[in-house]
C-alpha positions in Angstrom: 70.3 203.9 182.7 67.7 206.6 181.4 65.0 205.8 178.5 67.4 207.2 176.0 70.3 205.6 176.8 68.0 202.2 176.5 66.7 203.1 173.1 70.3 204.2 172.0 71.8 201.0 172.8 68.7 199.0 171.5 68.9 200.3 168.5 72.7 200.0 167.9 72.0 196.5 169.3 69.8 195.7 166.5 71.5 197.9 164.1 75.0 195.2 164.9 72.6 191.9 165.1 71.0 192.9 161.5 74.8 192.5 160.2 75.5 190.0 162.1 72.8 187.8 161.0 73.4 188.9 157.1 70.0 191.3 156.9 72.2 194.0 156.1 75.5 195.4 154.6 77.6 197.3 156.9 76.3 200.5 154.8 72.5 199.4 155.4 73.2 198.8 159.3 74.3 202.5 159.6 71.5 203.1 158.0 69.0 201.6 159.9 70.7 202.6 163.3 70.6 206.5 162.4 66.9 206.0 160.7 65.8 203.9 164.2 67.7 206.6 165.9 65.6 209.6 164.6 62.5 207.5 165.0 63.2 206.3 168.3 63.6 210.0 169.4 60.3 211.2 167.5 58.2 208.5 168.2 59.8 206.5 171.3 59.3 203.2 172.0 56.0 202.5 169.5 57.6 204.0 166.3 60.5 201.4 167.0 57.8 198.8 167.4 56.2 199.6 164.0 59.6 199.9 162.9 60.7 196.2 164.2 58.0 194.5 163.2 58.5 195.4 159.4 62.3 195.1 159.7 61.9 191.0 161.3 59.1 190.5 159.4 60.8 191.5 156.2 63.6 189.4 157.5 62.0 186.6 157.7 60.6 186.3 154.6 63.8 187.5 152.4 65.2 184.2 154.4 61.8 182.3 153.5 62.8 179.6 150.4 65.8 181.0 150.4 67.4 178.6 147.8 64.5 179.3 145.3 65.7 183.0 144.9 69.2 182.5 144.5 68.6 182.6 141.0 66.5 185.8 140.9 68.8 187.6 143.4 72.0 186.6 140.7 70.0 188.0 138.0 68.8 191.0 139.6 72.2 191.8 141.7 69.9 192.1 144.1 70.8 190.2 147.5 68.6 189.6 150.3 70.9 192.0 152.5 69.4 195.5 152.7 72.2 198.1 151.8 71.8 201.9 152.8 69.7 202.8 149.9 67.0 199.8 150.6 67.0 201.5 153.8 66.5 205.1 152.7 64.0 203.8 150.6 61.7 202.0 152.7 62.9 204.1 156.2 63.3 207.4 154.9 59.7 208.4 154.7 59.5 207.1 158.5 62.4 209.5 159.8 61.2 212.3 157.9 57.7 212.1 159.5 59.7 211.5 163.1 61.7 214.7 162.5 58.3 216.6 161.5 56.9 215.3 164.7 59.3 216.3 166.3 59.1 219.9 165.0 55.7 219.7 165.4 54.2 217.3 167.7 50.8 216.7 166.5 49.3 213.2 165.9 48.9 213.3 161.9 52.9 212.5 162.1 52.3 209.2 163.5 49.7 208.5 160.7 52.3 209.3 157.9 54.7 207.3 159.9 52.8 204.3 159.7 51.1 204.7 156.5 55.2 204.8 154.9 56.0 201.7 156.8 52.9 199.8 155.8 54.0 201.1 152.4 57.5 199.6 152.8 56.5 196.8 154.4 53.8 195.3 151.3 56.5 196.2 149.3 58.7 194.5 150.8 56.3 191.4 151.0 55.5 191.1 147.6 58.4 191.0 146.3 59.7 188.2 148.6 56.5 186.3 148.9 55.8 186.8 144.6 59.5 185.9 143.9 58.8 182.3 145.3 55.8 181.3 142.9 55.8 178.7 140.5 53.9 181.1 137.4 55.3 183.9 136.1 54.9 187.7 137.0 53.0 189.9 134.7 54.7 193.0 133.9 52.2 195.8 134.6 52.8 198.1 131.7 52.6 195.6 129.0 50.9 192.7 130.4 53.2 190.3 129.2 54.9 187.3 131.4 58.1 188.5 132.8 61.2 186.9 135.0 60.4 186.8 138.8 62.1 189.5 140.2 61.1 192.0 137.4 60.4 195.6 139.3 57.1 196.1 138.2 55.7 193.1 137.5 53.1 191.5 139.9 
């Protein structure tokens, strides 16, 4: 089997485990297999291992005191599953950047590629590690305590 037909399959591997497993809805594991797809083909193997890294990492701590944030995530209606939008939002950047790179093979790609996932990925973090404390969130534009789970409060 060639390099590509190794990345293909790893990424529809992961793409099928990340459903399996309950990190995503079958809308969010298309998603991520055609976003993995187009950055496996820009960036080859180390896009997918920036790429990985965020997605289990992410993982893990949406499953982190997981009973604490049933409440939030009934308020909200926002599960820990990723759907297709979550993963626009937080992978779309990343593809783009591939497909430029692609077009245009020049390192500054790579930068933006990272730079969106370490974007996505404190995102990501702060909401699943803020959700979880035992004060209240400030909301940023008013400064006033807010639910946990608020968008904008930190």
């Amino acid at each position: 089997m060639n390099d590509a037909g190794f990345l293909f399959l790893f990424i529809a591997a992961t793409a099928i485990c990340g459903y399996y497993f309950r990190l995503l809805t079958s809308s969010g594991s298309i998603a991520a297999f055609i976003a993995g797809l187009i950055i496996g083909l820009g960036f080859g193997v180390k896009g997918l291992l920036v790429l990985g890294f965020f997605f289990a990492s992410s993982s893990l701590w949406s499953k982190f005191k997981r009973r604490n944030k049933v409440k939030i995530e009934q308020k909200h209606e926002k599960g820990s599953r990723r759907d297709w939008v979550q993963v626009v939002a937080n992978g779309g950047t990343a593809a783009l950047f591939s497909i430029l790179y692609l077009a245009y093979p020049q390192e500054i790609w790579f930068y933006g590629f990272a730079i969106s996932i370490a974007a996505a990925n404190s995102d990501t973090w702060a909401s699943e590690i803020g959700s979880t404390s035992k004060q209240a969130p400030i909301f940023i534009r008013s400064m006033r305590q807010v639910d946990a789970g608020t968008s904008g409060a930190v």
